[in-house]
N, C-alpha and C positions, 0 to 999 in steps of 0.2 A: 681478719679472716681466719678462720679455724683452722689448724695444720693439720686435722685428722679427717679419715673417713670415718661417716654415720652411717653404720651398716643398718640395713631396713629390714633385707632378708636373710639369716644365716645362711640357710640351706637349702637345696630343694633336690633333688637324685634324678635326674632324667633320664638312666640307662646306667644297667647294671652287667658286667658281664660274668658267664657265670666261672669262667677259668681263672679270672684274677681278681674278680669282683671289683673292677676299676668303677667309680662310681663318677658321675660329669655330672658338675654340682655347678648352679647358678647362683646367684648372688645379684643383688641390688644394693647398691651405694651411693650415695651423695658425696660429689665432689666439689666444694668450694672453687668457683675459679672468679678471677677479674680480668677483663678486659674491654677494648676501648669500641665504641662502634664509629661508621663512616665519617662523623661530625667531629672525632675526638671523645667523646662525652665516656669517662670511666662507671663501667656497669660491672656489679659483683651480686653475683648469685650461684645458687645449688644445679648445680647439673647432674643430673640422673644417670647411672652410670651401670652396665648389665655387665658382669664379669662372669666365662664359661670357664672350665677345668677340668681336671682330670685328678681326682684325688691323690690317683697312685700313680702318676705321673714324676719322670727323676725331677728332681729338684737341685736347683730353683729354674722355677720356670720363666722363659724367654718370654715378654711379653707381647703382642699382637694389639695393635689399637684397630678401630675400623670407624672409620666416618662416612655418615650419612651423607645423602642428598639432600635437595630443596626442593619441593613444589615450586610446577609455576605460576599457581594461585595464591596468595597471600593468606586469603583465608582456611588453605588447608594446612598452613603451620600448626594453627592451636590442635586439628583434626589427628595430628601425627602422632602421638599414642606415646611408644615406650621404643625407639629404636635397639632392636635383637639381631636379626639376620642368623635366627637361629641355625638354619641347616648349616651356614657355610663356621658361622661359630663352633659350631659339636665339630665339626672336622678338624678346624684350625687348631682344635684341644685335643682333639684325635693326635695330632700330633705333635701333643708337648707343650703347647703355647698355654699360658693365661691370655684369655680373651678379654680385651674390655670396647666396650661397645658405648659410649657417649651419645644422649638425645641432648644436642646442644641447644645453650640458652637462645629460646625465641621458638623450641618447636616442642609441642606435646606437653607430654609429664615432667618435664623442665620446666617449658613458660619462660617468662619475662622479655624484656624488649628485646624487639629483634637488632641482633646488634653484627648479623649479617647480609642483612640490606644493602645493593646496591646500586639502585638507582632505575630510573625508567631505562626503556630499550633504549632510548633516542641519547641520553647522559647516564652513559654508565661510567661506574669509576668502582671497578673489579678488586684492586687491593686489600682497601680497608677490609672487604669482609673477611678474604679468605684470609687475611692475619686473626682477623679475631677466632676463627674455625681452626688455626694452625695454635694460635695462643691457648686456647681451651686443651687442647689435644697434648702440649707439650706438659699444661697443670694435671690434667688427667694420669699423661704417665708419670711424672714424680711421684706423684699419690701413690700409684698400684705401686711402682716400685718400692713404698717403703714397706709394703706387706710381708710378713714374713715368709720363705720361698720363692719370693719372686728375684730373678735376675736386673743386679742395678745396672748393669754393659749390656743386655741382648735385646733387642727389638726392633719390631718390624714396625711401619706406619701402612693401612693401606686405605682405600674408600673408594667412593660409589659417586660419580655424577661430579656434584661440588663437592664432595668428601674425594674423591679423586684428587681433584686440584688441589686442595689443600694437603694433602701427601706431596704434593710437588713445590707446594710451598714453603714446608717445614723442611723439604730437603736440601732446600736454597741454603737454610740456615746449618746444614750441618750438625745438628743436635747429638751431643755424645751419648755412644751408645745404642745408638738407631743404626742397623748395618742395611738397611733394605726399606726400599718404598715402592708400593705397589699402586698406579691409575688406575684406576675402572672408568673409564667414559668419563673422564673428566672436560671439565668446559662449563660455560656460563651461559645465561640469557638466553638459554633456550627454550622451546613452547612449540612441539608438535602439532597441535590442532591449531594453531594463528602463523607459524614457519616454520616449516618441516624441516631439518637437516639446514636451517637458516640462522644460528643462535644473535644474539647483538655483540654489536662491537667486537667483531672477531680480530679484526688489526689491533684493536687494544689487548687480548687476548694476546695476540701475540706478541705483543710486544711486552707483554707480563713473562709470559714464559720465556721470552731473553733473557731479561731481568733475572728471573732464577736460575737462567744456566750461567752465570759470571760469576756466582757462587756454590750453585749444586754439585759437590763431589763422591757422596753419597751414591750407587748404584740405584736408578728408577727403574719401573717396569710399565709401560703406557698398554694398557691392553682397549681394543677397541672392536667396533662389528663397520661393516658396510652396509649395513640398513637402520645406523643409530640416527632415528627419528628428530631426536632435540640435537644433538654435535653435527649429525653429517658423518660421510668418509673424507670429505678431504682437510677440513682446517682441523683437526686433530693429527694430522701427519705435515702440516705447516706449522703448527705449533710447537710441536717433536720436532722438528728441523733447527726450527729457530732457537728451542732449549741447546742443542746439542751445538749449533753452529757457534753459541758464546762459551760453551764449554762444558756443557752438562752432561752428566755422565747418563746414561741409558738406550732401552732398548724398547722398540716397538712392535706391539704384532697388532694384526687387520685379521680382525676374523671375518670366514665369509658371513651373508646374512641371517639373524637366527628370529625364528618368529618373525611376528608382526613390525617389532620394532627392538633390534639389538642393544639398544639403549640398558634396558633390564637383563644384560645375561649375567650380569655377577649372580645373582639372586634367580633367574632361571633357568640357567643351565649350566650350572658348576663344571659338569666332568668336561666341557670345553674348555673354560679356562683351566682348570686347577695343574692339569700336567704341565703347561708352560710356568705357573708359579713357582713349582715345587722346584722345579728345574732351575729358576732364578733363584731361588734361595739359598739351594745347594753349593751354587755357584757364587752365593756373598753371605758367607758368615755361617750358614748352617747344612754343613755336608753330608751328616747323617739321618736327614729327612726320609722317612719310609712314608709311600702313600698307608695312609690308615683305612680300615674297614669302613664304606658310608654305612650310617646307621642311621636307621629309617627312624 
């Protein structure tokens, strides 16, 4: 397997300012990773990888990973394109971070076997995936870290849905150098239109996130809504109990309801979450956090 990034795209200038001319440059790279899927079966392929910045940003810059969700149609994997989450990415570079944003292997412009699969509603076995979605994540940052300006000690983990949960799984493991891990509506087996706020195997859910607090010392941040369609309100604040009651470090907020279905507020409606983030940041490892300008 290759030790280097294959960069695709040098450059690209999204936003110019005109007082410092700070430029927020994207980048596309290919990241070799391997790992195992639900069966065992070792899988090594190219993961497609979007990294945002800030040119004139100090250096070395902190890195920020960010993990996707899943469909709950199988067939909308291949449909999943090039995971960005640009608006919240240009911010997280707004303030200081190298962004890298992972379409991991089995969805989109990545491709190959889905090797986080878990199983129908009725036999689920939750684990294996989200190690392999934690595994990719952990190859990803060594990568960015070896770029030149990037920070090999500072980084955040966060994600969306199952990119949530796998921010809570990498923090089981305590990964050096990671000061902060941020939830978005993390949870499994969920499917709005067939059971609403009903996901599967929510006991085994939970009994995963024990499992991670016997080891999570890592500072979490669980952020959730009361109208999250696929999680529900209440087994994401059983789950957060049961983290916290074998010994995991963090903190939970319940937003009230937003839109149709709070499931999506990472993505739309930032200025909700973002001051509780910033605030959690501040308070583990990065104290000189200034909100930055949103830029349209």
């Amino acid at each position: 397997m290759r030790n280097k990034l294959t960069l695709l795209i040098c450059s690209a200038t999204l936003f110019a300012s005109p007082a410092t001319q700070a430029k927020l440059v994207e980048e596309i790279i290919k990241v070799p990773v391997k790992v195992s899927n639900g069966y065992g079966k070792a899988v090594e392929h190219e993961a497609v990888v979007t990294l945002f910045y800030e040119d004139t940003a100090p250096k070395p810059y902190p890195v920020v990973v960010i993990n996707h969700g899943r469909a709950a149609k199988p067939e909308q994997l291949a449909a999943f394109g090039r995971a960005k989450y640009a608006v919240n990415s240009r911010w997280l570079a707004g303030l200081g971070f190298m962004v890298a944003v992972p379409t991991r292997v089995g969805y989109g412009e990545t491709g190959g076997e889905d090797v986080e699969y878990t199983g129908t509603c009725s036999r689920k076995n939750y684990p294996p995936g989200y190690e392999a979605a934690a595994m990719q994540t952990v190859q990803v940052l060594q990568l960015v870290r070896q770029r030149p300006g990037v920070a090999k000690d500072r980084a955040v983990v966060m994600g969306q849905s199952f990119g949530g949960t796998t921010s809570v799984t990498l923090a089981a493991k305590n990964f050096p150098g990671v000061q902060a891990f941020i939830n978005f509506a993390g949870g499994g087996g969920g499917n709005p239109e067939t059971q609403p706020q009903e996901p599967c195997a929510t006991g085994q859910l939970k009994d995963m996130f024990a499992d991670y607090g016997k080891t999570a010392r890592t500072p979490t941040l669980w952020v959730y809504t009361e109208n999250d369609q696929w999680m529900g309100p209440k087994y994401p604040r059983e789950w957060f109990d049961a983290f916290k009651a074998k010994g995991g470090v963090g903190e939970f907020v319940l937003f009230p309801p937003n839109g149709k279905d709070g499931h999506g507020l990472f993505s739309n409606a930032p200025d909700v979450w973002r001051p509780s983030a910033v605030e959690f940041l501040r308070a583990n490892g990065y104290p000189d956090l200034k909100m930055p300008e949103v830029k349209k």
